[in-house]
N, C-alpha and C positions, 0 to 999 in steps of 0.2 A: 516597482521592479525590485526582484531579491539582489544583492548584491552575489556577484557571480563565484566561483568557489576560487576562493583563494589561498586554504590551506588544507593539507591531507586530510579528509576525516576519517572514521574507523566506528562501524554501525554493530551491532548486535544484533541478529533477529533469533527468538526463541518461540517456538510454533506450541502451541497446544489444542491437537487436533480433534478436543472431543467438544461435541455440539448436543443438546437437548433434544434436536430431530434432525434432518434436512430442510434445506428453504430448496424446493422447485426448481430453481435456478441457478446452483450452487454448483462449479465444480472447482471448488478448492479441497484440500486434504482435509477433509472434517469426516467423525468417524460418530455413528451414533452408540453406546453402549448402555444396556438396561440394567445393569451390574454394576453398584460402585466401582467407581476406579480407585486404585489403588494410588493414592497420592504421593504416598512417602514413598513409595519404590521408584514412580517416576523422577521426582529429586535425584534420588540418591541418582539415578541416569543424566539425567540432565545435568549435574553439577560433575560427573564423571565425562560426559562428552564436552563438558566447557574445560574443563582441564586439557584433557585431551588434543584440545583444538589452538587453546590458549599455547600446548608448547610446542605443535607446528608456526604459530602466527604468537611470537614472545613480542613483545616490548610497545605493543599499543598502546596509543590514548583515545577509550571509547567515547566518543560524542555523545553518540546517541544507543538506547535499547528500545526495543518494539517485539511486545508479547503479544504475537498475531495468533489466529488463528482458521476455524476452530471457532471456540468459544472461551478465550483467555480466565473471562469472569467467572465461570464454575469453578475456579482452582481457588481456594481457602488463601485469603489474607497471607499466610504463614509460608506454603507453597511458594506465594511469588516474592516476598522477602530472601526463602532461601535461595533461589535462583538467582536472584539478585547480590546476592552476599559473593555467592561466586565467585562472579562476574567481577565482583571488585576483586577479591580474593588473587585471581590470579591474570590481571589486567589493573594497569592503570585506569582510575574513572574520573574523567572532567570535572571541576567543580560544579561547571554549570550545564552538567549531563539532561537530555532530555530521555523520559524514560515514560514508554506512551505503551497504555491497556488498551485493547480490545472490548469494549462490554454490550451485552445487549443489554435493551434499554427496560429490564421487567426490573418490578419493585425487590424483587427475591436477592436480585445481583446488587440493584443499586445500595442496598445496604451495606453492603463489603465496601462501597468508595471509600471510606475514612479509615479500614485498615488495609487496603491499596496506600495509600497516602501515606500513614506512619510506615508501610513496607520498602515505600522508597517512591513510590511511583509519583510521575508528575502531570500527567494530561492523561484524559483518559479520549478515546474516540469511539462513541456511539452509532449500532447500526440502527439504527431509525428504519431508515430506507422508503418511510411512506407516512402521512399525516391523515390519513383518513383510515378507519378499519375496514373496509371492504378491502382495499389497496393490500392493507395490511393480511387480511385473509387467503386472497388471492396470490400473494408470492408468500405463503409458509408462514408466518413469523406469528410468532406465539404472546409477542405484546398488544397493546392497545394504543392506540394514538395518544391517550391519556397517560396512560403508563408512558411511553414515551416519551412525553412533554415532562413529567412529572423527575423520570432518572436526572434530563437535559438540566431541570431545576436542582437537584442533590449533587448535579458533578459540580455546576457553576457554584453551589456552595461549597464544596470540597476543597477544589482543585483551580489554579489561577488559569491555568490553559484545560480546554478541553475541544473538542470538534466530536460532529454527527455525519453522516452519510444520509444519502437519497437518495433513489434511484427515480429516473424519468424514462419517458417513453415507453411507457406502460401500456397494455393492451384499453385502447379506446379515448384515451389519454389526450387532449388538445391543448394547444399553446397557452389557451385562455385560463383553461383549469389549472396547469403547470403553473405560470404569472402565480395564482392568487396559492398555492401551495408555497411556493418557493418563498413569496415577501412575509407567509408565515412563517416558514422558517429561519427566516432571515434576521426578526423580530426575537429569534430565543437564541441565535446560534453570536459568540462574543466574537472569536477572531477569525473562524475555520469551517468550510462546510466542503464533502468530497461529494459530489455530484455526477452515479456513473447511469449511461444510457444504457435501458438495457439490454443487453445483449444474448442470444441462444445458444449457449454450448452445447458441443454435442457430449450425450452421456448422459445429460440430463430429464430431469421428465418434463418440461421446459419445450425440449427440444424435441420428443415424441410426439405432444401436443402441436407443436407449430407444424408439424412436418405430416400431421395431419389433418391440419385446416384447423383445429382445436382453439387456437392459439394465435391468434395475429397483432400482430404489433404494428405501429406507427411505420406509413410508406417512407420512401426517402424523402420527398419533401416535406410532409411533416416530421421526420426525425430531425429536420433540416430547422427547420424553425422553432424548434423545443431546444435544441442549441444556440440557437440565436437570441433567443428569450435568456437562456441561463447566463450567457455572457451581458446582454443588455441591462438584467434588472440586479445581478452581482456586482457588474462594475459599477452601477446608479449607488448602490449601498457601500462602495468602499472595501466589497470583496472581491476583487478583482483576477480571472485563472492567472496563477503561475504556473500551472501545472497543465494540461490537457482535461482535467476532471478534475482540479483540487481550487478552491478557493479562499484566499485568504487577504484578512488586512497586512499593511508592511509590517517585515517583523514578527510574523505568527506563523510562517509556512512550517510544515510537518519536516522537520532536521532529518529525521531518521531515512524520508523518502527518498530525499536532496541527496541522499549518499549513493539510492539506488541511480536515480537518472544522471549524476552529474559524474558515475561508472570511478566511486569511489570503492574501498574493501568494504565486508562484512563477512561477516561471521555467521553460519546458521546453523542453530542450536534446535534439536527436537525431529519429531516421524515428518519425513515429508520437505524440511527445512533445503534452503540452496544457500550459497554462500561464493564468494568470488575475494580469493584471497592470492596475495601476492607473497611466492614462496620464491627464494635462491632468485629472484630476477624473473622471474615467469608469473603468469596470471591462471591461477587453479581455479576450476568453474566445478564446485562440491556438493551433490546431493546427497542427502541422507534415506536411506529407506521408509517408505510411507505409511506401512503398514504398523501401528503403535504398536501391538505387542510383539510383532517381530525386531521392530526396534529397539523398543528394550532388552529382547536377550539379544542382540547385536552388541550393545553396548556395556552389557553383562559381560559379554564372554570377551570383547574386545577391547572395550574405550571407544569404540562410537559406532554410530550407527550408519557411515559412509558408504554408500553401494556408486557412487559415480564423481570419478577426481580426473576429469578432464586438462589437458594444458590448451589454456588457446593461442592460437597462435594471432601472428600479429593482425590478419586481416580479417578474422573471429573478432577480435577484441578492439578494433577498429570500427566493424560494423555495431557491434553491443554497442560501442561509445556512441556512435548516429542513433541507434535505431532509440537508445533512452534519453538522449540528451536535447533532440529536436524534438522532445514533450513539453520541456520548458519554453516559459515563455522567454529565458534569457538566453535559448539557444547554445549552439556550440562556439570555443574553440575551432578555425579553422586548423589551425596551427599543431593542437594537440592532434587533433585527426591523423592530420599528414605526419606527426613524428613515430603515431600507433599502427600507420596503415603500410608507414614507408614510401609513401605517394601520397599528394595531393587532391582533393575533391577537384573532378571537372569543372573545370573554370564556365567550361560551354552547357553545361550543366544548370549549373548555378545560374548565367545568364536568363536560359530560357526560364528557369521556375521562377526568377526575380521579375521576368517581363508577364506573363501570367498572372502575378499579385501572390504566389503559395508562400514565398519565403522574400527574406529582408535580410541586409546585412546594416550592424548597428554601425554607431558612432566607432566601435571602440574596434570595429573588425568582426563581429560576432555573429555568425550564420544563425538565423530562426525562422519560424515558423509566421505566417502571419496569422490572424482570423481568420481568415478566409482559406488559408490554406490547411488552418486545424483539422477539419471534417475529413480533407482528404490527406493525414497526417501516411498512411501506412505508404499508399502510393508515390506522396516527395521523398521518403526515405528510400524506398524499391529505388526511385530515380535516381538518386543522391549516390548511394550503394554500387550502381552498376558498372 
């Protein structure tokens, strides 16, 4: 169990939204471009929006940075050092800052780890997403299972911390064949593996295909039991979820995430980026425009790239606090709730989902989730919420 937050943190997130192709199943801000990108201009942007941003939000100490995206690892060694310098530049940075990449797992990128590493960075996290190449063919991705295994091998000599992704619950996909994937990866992965099922957004050609018979995925009781497997054969290894999809040894969880669920500040930096920053006493919920070269001359003409600065109000930012914080496995604050929401979680509420098995209150007062209640995470919070 992660020790639960006990001091303000203060995250970074810097987005670089350009990708080598689309994966099928992708609707994150990723933009594909057949035309070098223009590096240095982007800098010059992104170090102009971190100013920018740093003197709405002065006097932080950032924890943690996370260069998501996108595709982090196509930006040159130098790229992410300057964004990095910044970052210090005009913010306080932790001595023992975690500062976590993004990278696909081709041999072309893994090369760059050891000038990631002199540029600052410290853990890097790999989209794997599959160990076998059909797998790999079937949702986009343009490495090899080899290639794959192979980066997993260059980061763990790199870098003291690193973490992979996978995705389950793949079209045809059975518990048995998952089991014998998963203890492989289990076998290369040192402290950290994010395990998401996967899911059909719409927008996607993903979602076209399913919505045409194209495409079928695992029913719910086998989605059912592909979770059941990832929690039984990760806790058996000592990876146990702290998170809804993340797994890790004590001591290894992802800092920079921990800021998102546990509805601490950050900052987002880049096309597409959100950020939830607390100004004059209020909680600003900040996106930036997603469109990369419109965000650039946004940020040309203005200092950032800001198209949405929300205030939330208290029972907005009461529900954010449920809706990310009963992801963990360490739960909420009841206490915090009721001081954000101005009222109290239904006691009669709470009763019934405790009597049910969904949710647990700890030793120390602490509302969560149980296993069993994980699967139907979105439903105990709708409850919780109303």
């Amino acid at each position: 169990m992660i020790a639960a937050d006990t001091k303000p943190a203060f995250g970074v997130y810097v987005h670089w939204p350009f990708c080598l192709s689309k994966c099928p199943y992708c609707d994150f801000n990723s933009h594909v471009r057949h035309a070098p990108i223009d590096e240095e201009r982007f800098v010059r942007a992104f170090v102009r929006e971190i100013e920018t941003t740093a003197a709405r939000a002065p006097g932080r100490d950032v924890s943690s940075i996370f260069l998501g995206g996108g595709t982090p690892s196509l930006m040159q060694p130098r790229t992410v050092g300057a964004i990095l310098e910044a970052i210090g530049q005009h913010w306080s940075v932790a001595d023992d800052v975690e500062i976590t990449l993004e990278a696909n797992p081709t041999s072309v990128e893994a090369t760059r780890f050891r000038g990631y590493r002199t540029a600052g960075v410290t853990r890097v996290s790999l989209g794997v997403q599959a160990l076998d190449d059909a797998s790999l063919k079937a949702l986009g991705r343009l490495h090899t299972a080899r290639e794959a295994l192979d980066a997993v091998a260059i980061a763990r000599s790199v870098f003291d911390r690193y973490s992979f992704d996978l995705i389950y619950a793949r079209p045809d996909q059975t518990p048995e064949m998952w089991a014998e994937e998963l203890q492989r990866a289990i076998a290369q992965a040192a402290e950290h593996l994010s395990l998401y099922q996967l899911t059909i957004e719409e927008g996607t050609p993903f979602y076209g295909l399913h919505a045409a018979g194209k495409l079928r995925t695992p029913d719910e009781a086998i989605a059912r039991a592909l979770y059941d497997v990832t929690q039984e054969i990760c806790a058996r290894h000592g990876l146990p979820a702290y998170e809804i999809s993340n797994h890790a040894r004590s001591g290894a969880e992802c800092r920079h995430n921990l800021v998102y669920w546990r509805g601490q500040e950050y900052a987002g930096i880049g096309p597409g980026a959100h950020g939830r920053l607390d100004i004059d006493g209020d909680r600003h919920a900040i996106a930036t425009e997603k469109r990369p070269e419109a965000w650039l001359m946004r940020v040309e003409a203005i200092g950032n790239g800001i198209v949405a600065d929300d205030l939330l109000n208290s029972e907005e930012r009461a529900d954010e606090f449920l809706l990310m914080g009963l992801r963990l496995r360490e739960g909420i604050d009841p206490q915090r709730y009721a001081a954000l929401a101005g009222r109290p979680l239904d006691p009669r509420r709470i009763a019934i989902l405790r009597e049910e098995g969904a949710i647990a209150i700890s030793p120390d007062g602490r509302l969560r989730v149980t296993q069993d209640g994980f699967p139907l995470l979105d439903a105990v919070v709708a409850d919780l919420a109303a």
